[in-house]
C-alpha positions, 0 to 999 in steps of 0.5 A: 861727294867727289872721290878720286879713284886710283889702280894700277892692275897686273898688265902693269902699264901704269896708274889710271886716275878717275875724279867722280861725284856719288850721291844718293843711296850707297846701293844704287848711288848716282854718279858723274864721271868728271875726267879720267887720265892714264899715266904710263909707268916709266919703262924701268919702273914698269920692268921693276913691277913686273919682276917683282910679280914673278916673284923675282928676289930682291934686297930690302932696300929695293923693296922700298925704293919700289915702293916708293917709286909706285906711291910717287907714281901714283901722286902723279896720276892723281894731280893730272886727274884732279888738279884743283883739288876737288876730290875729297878722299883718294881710293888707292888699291896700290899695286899688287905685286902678289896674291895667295888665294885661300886654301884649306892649308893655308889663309889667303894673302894680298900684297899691294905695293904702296906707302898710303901716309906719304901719298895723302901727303903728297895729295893733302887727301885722305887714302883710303887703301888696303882693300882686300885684307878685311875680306882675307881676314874673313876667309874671302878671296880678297878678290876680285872686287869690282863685282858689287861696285859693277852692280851698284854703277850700272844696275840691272837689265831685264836679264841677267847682264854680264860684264868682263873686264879684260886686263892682265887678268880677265874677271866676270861679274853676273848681275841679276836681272832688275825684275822678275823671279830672281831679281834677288839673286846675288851679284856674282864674279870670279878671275877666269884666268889669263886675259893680256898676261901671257898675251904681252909677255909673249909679245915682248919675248918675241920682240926682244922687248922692243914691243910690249903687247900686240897693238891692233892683235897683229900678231895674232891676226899673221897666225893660227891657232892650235885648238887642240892645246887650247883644249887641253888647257882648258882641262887644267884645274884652275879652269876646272875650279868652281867659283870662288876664285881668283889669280894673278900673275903669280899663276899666269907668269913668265913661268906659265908662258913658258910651260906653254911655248914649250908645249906648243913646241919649237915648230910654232911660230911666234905668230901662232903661238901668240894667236893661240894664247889670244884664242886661249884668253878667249876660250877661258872666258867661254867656258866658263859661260858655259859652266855657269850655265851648268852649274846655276841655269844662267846664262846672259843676254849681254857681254859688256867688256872694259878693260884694255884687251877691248882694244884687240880686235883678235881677243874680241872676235875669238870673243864673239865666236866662242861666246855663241848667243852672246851680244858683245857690247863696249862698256864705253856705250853705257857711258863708262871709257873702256880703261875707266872701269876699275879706277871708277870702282875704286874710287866708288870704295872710298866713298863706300868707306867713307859711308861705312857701307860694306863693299864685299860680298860672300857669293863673290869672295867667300867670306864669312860676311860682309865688311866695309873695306880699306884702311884710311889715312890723314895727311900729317 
């Protein structure tokens, strides 16, 4: 069955499209990967996405133009993807503009920008969209949901193989090895913390927004790090907090970048302050490598990243320094385009739903159970 999968995540820079093709068992399906395209949002609907992630006020009325900007935007990367029409059934995860992980006060909560009848409309598709409100509905997270999706598109290693998607967010996922005693073990994966979030929002604070994130980490590369606050960081009790868990920008805001420059204080420059944000991305990731080791005895062969961090030669060096032992490998060796991840995932989601195969998973998320995900809608 050929799917379209559609995702605009937290670094906000616009929609990628993928048209795929599954078969097969929905637990380890075959598929194709037949194109993918990204469409960069224009710059006011890019600025809009990103103030209304900062929880930024707005008028209803603007809620909705938003929205509906988004939706349009998100048709227009799915007509560059699949021209012809070939997908059967489009996986939209809509863009979220903020999450409420669960607390023992308070049930989890996912908002996720997008009018789904007017885009099968526009499509003349099917949508399957609204992922996460099954999972938050059983107590989960809601998030992340890429992990299962990781372990049934790429399969298992003779040992336990990791993969780390770098976007506005950076999140693990922890496949078990396809052999031996813990060949039934389960898929893990969590949200570290910030991977370009802060990195991209100090870049355009620093550029007077002339610059929206640090092409080729030059920036960085020009600076030095401050390890001692990266250390410090490192203690606060997000990174502390055992899985499950997730975040967005609702943590690693405008207002978190702020709180760090300040502790960095007026002496740093703009190069050294980004070059520590970018070791700190780095570092989130390792130790929690580290803690995994700790806490459950796993410990990886390999690192496979995607995502469009991959792209920094700074955040994969600091990668490769603070994730001693660790082979680092492009996702795009194993025939997966490094900005194709989370699109191909999501177009994986439709097609599980379309197969009522449940696509969460309690180790990850939390939640009570599994479920089949998402919400589907005709074209009228």
């Amino acid at each position: 069955m050929r799917c379209l999968g559609l995702m605009s995540g937290t670094s906000a820079d616009g929609v990628d499209a993928v048209l795929a093709d599954f078969r097969g068992s929905p637990n380890h399906p075959q598929w194709d990967l037949i194109r993918h395209v990204h469409r960069p949002y224009p710059e006011d609907l890019r600025r809009r996405v990103i103030s209304a992630g900062q929880g930024e006020p707005g008028r209803a009325n603007q809620w909705l133009d938003l929205t509906e900007a988004i939706t349009e935007a998100q048709a227009t990367a799915a007509r560059s993807c699949d021209p012809h029409g070939e997908a059967v059934v489009v996986g939209c995860h809509g863009q979220t503009v903020w999450h409420r992980p669960p607390t023992s006060q308070q049930r989890g909560a996912s908002w996720q920008l997008l009018q789904a009848p007017l885009l099968a409309q526009l499509l003349d598709r099917p949508v399957v969209h609204d992922f996460r409100a099954a999972d938050l509905a059983l107590g989960g997270q809601g998030a992340p949901l890429v992990p299962k999706a990781d372990a049934a598109l790429l399969g298992g290693t003779k040992g336990w193989r990791a993969l780390l998607n770098l976007g506005g967010i950076a999140n693990l996922t922890l496949i078990p090895p396809c052999c031996g005693p813990e060949r039934d073990a389960s898929v893990q994966g969590w949200d570290c913390g910030p991977a370009n979030s802060l990195i991209d929002l100090a870049v355009q604070q620093f550029s007077n927004g002339t610059l929206l994130f640090d092409r080729g980490g030059a920036m960085a590369q020009a600076g030095y790090s401050d390890e001692t606050k990266i250390c410090r960081w490192l203690q606060e009790p997000y990174f502390q907090s055992p899985p499950p868990k997730s975040t967005g920008r609702e943590l690693f805001g405008r207002a978190n970048l702020q709180q760090r420059l300040n502790d960095l204080g007026r002496d740093c420059s703009s190069q050294d302050a980004v070059a520590t944000l970018t070791s700190f991305s780095a570092a989130v990731v390792a130790q929690d490598l580290e803690q995994l080791m700790q806490r459950d005895w796993i410990r990886p062969l390999e690192l496979i990243v995607a995502g469009g961090g991959r792209h920094n030669p700074v955040l994969m060096d600091q990668l490769q320094q603070r994730c001693r032992g660790l082979q680092l490998i492009s996702s795009q060796a194993l025939g997966l385009p490094v900005e194709a991840r989370e699109a191909l995932v999501f177009a994986l989601l439709a097609w599980w739903h379309q197969r009522k195969h449940p696509a969460n998973a309690p180790s990850i998320t939390g939640a009570s159970r599994e479920s089949v995900l998402g919400v589907l809608v005709h074209p009228g």
